[in-house]
C-alpha positions as CSV (number, residue, x, y, z in Angstrom):
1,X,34.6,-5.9,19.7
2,X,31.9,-7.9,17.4
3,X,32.0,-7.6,14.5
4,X,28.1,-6.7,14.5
5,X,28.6,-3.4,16.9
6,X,28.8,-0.6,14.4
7,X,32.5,1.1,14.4
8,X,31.3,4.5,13.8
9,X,29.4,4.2,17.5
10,X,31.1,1.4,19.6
11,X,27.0,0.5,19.4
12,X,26.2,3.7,21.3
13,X,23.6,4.7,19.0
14,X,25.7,8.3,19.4
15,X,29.0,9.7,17.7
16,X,31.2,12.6,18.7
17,X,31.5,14.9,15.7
18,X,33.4,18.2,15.5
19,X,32.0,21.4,13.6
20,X,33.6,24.5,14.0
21,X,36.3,23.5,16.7
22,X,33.2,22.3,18.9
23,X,33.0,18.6,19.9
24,X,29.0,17.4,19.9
25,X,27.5,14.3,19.8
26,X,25.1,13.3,17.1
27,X,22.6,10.5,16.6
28,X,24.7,7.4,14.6
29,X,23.2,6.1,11.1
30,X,23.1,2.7,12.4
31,X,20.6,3.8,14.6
32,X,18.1,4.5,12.0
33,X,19.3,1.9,10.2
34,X,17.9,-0.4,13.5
35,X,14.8,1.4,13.6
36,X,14.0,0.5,9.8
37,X,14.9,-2.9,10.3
38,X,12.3,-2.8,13.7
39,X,9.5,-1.4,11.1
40,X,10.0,-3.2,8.4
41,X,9.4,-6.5,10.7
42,X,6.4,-5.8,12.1
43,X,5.0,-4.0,8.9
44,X,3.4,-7.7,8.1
45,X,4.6,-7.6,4.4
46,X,4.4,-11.0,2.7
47,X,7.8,-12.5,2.7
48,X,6.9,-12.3,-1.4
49,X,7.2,-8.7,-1.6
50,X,9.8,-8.1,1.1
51,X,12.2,-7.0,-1.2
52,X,10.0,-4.9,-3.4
53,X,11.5,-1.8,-4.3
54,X,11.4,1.1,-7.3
55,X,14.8,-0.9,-8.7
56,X,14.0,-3.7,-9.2
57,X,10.1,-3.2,-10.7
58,X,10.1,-4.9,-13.6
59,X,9.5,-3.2,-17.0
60,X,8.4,-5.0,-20.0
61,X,10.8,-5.1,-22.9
62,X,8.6,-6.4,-25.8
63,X,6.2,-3.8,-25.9
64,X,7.0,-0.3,-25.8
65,X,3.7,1.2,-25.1
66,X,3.2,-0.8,-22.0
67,X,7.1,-0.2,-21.2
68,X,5.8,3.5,-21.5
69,X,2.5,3.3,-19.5
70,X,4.3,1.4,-16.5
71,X,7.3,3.8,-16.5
72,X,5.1,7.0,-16.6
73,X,3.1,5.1,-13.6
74,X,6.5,4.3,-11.6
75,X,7.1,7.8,-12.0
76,X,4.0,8.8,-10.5
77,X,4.2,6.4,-7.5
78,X,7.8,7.7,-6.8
79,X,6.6,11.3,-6.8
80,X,3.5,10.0,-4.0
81,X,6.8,9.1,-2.2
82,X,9.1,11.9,-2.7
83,X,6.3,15.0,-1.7
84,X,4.9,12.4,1.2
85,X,3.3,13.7,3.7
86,X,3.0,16.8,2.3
87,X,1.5,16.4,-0.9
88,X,-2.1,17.4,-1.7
89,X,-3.8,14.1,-0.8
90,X,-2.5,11.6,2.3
91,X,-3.6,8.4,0.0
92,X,-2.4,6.7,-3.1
93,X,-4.6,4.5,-4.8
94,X,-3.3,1.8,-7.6
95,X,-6.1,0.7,-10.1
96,X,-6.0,-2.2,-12.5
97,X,-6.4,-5.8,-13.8
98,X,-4.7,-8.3,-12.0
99,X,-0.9,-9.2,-12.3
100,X,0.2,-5.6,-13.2
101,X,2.7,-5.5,-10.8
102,X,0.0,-2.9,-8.3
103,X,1.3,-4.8,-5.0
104,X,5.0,-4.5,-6.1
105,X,4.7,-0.6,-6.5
106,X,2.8,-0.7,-3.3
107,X,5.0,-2.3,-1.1
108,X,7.9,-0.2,-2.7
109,X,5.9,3.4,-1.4
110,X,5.4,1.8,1.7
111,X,9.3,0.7,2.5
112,X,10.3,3.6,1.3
113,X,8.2,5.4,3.9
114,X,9.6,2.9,6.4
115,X,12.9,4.2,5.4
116,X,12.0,7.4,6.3
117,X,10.9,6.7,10.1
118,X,7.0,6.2,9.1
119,X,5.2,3.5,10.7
120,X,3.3,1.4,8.3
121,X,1.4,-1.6,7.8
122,X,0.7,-3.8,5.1
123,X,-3.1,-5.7,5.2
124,X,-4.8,-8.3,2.6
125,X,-8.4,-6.7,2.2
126,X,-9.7,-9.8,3.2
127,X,-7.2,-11.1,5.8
128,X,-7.9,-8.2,7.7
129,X,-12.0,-8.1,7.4
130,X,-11.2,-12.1,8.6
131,X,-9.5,-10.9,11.8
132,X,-11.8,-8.4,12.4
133,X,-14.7,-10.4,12.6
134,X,-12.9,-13.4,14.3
135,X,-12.6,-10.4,16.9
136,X,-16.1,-10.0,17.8
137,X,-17.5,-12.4,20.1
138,X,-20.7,-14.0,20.6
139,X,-22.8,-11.5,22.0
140,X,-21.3,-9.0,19.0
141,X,-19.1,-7.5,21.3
142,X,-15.4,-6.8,20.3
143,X,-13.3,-9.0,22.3
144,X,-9.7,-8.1,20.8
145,X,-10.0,-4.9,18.9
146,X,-6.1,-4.8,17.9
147,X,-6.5,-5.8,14.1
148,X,-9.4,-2.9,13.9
149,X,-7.2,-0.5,15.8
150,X,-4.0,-0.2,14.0
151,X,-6.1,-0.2,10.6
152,X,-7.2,2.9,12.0
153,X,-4.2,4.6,13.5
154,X,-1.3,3.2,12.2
155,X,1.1,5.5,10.5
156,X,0.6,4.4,6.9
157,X,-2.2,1.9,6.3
158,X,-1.3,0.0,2.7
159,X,-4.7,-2.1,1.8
160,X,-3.8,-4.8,-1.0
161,X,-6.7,-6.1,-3.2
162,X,-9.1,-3.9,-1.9
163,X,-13.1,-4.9,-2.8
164,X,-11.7,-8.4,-3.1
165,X,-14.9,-9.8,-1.0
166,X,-18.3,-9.7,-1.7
167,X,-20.1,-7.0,0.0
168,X,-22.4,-7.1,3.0
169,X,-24.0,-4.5,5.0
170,X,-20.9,-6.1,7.7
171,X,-18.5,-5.2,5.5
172,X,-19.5,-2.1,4.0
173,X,-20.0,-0.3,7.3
174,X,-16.6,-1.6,8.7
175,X,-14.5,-0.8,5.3
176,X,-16.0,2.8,5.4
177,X,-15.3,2.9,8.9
178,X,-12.0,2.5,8.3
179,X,-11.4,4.7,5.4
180,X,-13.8,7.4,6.5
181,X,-11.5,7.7,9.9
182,X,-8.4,7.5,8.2
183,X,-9.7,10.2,5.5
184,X,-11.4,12.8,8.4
185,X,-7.8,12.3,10.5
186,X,-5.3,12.6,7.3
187,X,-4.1,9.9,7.8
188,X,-2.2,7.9,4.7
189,X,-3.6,5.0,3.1
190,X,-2.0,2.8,0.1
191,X,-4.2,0.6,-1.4
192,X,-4.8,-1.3,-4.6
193,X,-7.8,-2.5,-6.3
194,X,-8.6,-4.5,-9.6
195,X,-12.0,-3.3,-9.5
196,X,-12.7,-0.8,-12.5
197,X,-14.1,2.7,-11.2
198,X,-15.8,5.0,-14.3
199,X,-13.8,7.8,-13.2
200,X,-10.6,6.4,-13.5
201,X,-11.1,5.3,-17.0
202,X,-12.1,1.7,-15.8
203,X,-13.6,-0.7,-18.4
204,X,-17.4,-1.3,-17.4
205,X,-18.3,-3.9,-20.0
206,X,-16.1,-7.1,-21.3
207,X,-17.8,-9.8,-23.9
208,X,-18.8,-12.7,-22.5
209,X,-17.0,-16.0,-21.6
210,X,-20.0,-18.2,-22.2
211,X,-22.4,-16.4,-24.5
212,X,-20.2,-15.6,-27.9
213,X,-21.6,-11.9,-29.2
214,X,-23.1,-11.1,-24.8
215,X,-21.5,-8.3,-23.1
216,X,-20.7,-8.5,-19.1
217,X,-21.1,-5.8,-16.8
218,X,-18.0,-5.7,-14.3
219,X,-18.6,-4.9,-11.0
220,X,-17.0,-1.8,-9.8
221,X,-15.4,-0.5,-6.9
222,X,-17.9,1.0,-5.5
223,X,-20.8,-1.7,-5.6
224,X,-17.8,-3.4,-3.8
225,X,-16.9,-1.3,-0.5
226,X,-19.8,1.0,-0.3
227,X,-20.5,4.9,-2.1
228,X,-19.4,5.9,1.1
229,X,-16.3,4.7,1.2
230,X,-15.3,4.8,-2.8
231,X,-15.9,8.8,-2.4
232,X,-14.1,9.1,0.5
233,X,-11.2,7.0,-0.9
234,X,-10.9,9.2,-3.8
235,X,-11.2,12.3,-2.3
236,X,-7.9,11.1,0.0
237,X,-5.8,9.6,-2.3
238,X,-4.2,10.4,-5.8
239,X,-5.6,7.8,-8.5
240,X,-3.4,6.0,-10.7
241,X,-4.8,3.7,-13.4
242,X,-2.5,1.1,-14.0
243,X,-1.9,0.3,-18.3
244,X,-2.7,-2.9,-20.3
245,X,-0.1,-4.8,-19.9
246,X,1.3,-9.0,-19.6
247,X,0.7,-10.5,-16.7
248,X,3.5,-9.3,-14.2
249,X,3.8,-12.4,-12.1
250,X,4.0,-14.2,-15.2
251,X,6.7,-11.9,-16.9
252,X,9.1,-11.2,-13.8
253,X,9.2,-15.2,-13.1
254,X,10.8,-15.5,-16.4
């Protein structure tokens, strides 16, 4: 025998179990062990973030009130997990400023849900509005609508970076497309954004880089994907604002 075929099943996928002086046969953990390996590798995570979990999130150590802020966050994200699907809202929505580790906590949520037998799939923002319209063909007809259809019904939808690309009436109508379908069906959707939003405590305003003493206005999530499709997004998912904190690229590379 190989030493890849699991011992517990001879491979079977099935082992005989006994319960009460009955003999039965029950389905073999390497089975959904096989199944989570199946998901996982056509859940089109970035070989990056593969390996993205809740362990191994990394939690400053210099500065105790981001230390705090991130850990209260992880909590939050692992509870999304935990109660999914039967918590109040399908979605879970990660706000912040770049490099504060949103597409690690992300990815973790969405392997754990992997784990647990849910299909998922993991989209850039803008790879998938890319293939999208690389879809339609020149009479404006969709020729291949696969990229378009499994943002719609997939299992778990995670969208990374989400408002990353300037907005056109194109993009706005396909973006709340999406989210509108996925919010009227219940269907889950992870996504992160470093677009501020006022209602999540986001910071409209930040001085200017090239006039000392000028303010800027930010744009916000909503001038980026559309009214429509901010309300909708926040009426399916919980909303968690991620803290000030070092770059976390920077500071897990260390």
């Amino acid at each position: 025998m190989g030493s890849n075929v699991c011992p517990k099943c001879g491979g079977t996928g099935w082992k005989i179990i006994e319960r009460h002086g009955l003999s039965g046969a029950e389905r073999c953990d390497c089975a959904f062990e096989e199944r989570t390996r199946y998901l996982e590798e056509r859940a089109n995570i970035p070989i990056n973030y593969a390996k993205a979990s809740f362990d191994n999130f990394s939690l400053p150590q210099d500065n105790q009130i981001a230390r705090r802020g991130l850990a209260d966050v992880l909590l939050l994200v692992k509870g999304y997990t935990r109660e999914f699907p039967n918590g109040d809202k399908p979605g879970l929505l990660l706000i912040g400023d770049p490099g504060t580790g949103k597409t690690h906590l992300a990815v973790a949520a969405l392997r754990i849900l992997i784990a647990r037998g849910f299909e998922g799939l993991f989209f850039d923002y803008l790879n998938l509005l890319d293939r999208i319209r690389s879809s339609y063909n020149e009479a404006g007809q969709y020729c291949d609508k696969e990229a378009y259809r499994s943002a719609l019904e997939v299992e778990v939808l995670l969208l990374d970076d989400l408002g990353s690309q300037r907005i056109t009436d194109w993009t706005e109508d396909t973006i709340n497309s999406i989210i509108t379908y996925r919010c009227n069906h219940r269907k889950p959707l992870i996504a992160t954004t470093n677009l501020p939003d006022p209602d999540a405590g986001g910071v409209l305003m930040e001085r200017s880089s090239s006039l000392p003493g000028k303010v800027e206005y930010r744009t916000t999530l909503a001038e980026r994907i559309g009214a429509r499709a901010r309300s909708r997004l926040f009426e399916m998912c919980r909303v968690v604002r991620m803290p000030q904190v070092q770059d976390y690229r920077i500071r897990t590379a260390r």
